[in-house]
N, C-alpha and C positions, 0 to 999 in steps of 0.2 A: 670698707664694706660697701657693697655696692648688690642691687638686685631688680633683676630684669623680669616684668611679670609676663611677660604676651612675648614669645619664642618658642619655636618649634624644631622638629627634626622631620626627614622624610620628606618626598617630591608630591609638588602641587601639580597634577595632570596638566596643567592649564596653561601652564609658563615653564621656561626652564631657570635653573635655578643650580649652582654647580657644586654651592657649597653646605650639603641640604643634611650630612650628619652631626653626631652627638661631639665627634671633635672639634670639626670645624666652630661649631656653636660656644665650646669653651674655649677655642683658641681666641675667637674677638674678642670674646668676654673679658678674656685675658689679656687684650692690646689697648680693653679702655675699664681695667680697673674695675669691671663687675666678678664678683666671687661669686654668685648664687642664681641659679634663674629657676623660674615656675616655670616648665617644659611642657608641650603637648606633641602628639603626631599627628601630621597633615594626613599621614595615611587612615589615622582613624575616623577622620570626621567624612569623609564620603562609605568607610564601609557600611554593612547593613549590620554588621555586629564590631563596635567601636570599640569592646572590650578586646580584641583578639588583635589591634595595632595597639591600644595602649600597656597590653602585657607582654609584648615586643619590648618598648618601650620602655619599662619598668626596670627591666633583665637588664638595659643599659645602661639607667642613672640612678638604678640602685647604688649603695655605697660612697658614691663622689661628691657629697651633698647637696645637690642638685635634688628639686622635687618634681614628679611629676602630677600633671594635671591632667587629670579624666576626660576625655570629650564627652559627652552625654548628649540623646538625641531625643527630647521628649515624647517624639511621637513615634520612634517606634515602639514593638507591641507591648514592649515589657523593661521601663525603664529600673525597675524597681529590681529585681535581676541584675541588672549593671551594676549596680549600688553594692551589691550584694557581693558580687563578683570582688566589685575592687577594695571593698571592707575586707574581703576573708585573705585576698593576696596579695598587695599594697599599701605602702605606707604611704598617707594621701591626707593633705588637709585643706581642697579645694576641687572644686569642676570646673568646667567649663563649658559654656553653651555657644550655637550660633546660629540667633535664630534668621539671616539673614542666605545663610546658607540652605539650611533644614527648611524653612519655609512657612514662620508663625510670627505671630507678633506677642509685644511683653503683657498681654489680657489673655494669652492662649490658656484654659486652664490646664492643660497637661505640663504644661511650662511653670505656671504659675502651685499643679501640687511637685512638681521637681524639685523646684527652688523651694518648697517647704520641705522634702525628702534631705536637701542639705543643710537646712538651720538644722533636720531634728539631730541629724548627725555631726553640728558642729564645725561645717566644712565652709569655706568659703566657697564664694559664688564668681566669677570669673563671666564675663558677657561679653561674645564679641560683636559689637552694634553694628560692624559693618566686616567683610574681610574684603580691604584692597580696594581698587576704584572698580565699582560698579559698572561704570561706565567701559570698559574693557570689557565684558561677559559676552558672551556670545555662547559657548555649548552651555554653560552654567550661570543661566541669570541670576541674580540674588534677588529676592523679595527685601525690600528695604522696610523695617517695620518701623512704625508710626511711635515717636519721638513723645508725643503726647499722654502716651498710654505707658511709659517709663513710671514718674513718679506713685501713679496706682503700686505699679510692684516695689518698687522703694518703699513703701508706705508696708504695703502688708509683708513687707522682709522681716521685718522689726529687726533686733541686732545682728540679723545675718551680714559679715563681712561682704560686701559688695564692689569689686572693679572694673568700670565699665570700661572698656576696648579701644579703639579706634574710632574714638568718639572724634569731631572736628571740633577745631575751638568754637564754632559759632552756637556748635549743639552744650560744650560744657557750658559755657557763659546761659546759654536760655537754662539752665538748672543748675545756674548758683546758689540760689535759695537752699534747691534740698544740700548743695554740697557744704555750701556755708553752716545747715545745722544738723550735722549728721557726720561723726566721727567713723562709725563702718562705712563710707562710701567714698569712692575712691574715682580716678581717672588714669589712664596711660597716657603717654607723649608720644603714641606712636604715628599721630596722624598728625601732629601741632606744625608738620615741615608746609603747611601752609599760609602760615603765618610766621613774618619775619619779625614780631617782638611779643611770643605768645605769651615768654615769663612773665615780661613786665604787662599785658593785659590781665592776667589772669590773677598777679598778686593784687593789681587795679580792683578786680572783682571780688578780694577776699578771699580765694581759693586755691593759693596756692599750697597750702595745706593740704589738699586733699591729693596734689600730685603724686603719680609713682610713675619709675620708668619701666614703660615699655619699647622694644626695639621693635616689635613683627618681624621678627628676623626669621627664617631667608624670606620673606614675602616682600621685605622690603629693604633697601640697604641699609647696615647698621647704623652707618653715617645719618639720616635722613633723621632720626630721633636723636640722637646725641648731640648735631650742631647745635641744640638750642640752649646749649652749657656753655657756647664761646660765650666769651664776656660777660656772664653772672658771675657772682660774687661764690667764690668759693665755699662760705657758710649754705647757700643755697643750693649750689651745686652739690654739697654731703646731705642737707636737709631730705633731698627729693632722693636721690640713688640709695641712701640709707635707711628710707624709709618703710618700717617693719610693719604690714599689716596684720601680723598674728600676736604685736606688742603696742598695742595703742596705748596703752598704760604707761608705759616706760617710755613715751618721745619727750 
């Protein structure tokens, strides 16, 4: 059993990318041992109605047990309608934000009553803190949001399931503290290919609990997250890919 939380379908305007559908996404899945991934669509996150690519979307991974994940935009006019939307035609038990994309930081309070919109619904909360290297942008800059102002929304999530994104190892280690005490709060491995012994820093840190795998796949090569399983220990290697954020109770 194995699950991938940060993967998508659908072409990023911005790069190309060859292998950008729902097959292709289960076929790697399927050449490294993951059964299950939290899905989004790249196409949703730049439309101006993000509900009309992720019920594309839906129509696709509906049935194969595959979930998908909402993108959600807090600033446009009427978040609360989206909600609404994928309550009445989806079966969903997470979103997803980006505020680096969309262009707020984790104090925005439109962001901040969002992320209350899915504690009251029970849903988990999904954050991408960054998509990709920044430093690449040119038509689409990203506003890079202030690091600082994290733990505030942490603090007033209270047991809202929480996975931050493409976080860098230097950003997970400065908020070990909240991860070391806080069982809903989570990390992907999708940005760790920067560091060449991020397991052994981070179990160093006391957090490697809080691990899950993320690929960013296609934004990033599948490979790029998953080499950092060569040579751990296989009990850690099922720890982290097995690990069920909707069964904290049961690890």
């Amino acid at each position: 059993m194995g699950f991938d939380y940060n993967c998508y379908t659908g072409r990023w305007p911005f790069s190309k990318s060859r292998k950008v559908d729902f097959n292709s996404l289960r076929l790697i899945h399927e050449r490294y041992g993951i059964t299950k991934g939290y899905v989004s669509s790249l196409d949703a996150i730049l439309y101006n109605d993000p509900t009309e690519g992720d019920l594309e979307l839906y129509d696709v991974v509906k049935g194969t047990g595959y979930e998908i994940v909402p993108s959600l935009n807090p600033l446009l006019p009427n978040i609360e309608r989206d909600y609404k939307i994928a309550d009445g035609t989806m079966e969903y038990r997470s979103v997803r934000f980006y505020p680096s994309i969309h262009g707020y930081d984790y104090d925005c309070p439109e962001f901040i009553e969002a992320v209350d919109m899915a504690h009251d619904r029970d849903k988990a909360v999904f954050i991408q803190t960054s998509f990709g290297d920044p430093r690449l942008d040119y038509l689409l800059t990203q506003r890079m949001p202030d690091i600082s102002k994290l733990p505030g929304l942490i603090e007033g999530a209270g047991n809202t399931v929480i996975v931050l994104c493409n976080l860098r190892i230097f950003e997970i280690v400065q908020l070990a503290e909240f991860f070391r005490n806080r069982s809903n709060l989570y990390y992907d491995m999708s940005e760790l290919k920067h560091s060449m012994f991020a397991i052994e820093e981070l179990a160093g840190n006391g957090i490697l609990g809080n691990a899950v795998f993320g690929s960013f796949f296609p934004m990033f090569d599948f490979s790029g997250a998953y080499i950092h399983f060569k040579g751990t220990e296989q009990s850690t290697r099922d720890d982290i890919l097995g690990r069920n954020i909707f069964e904290r109770g049961t690890e």
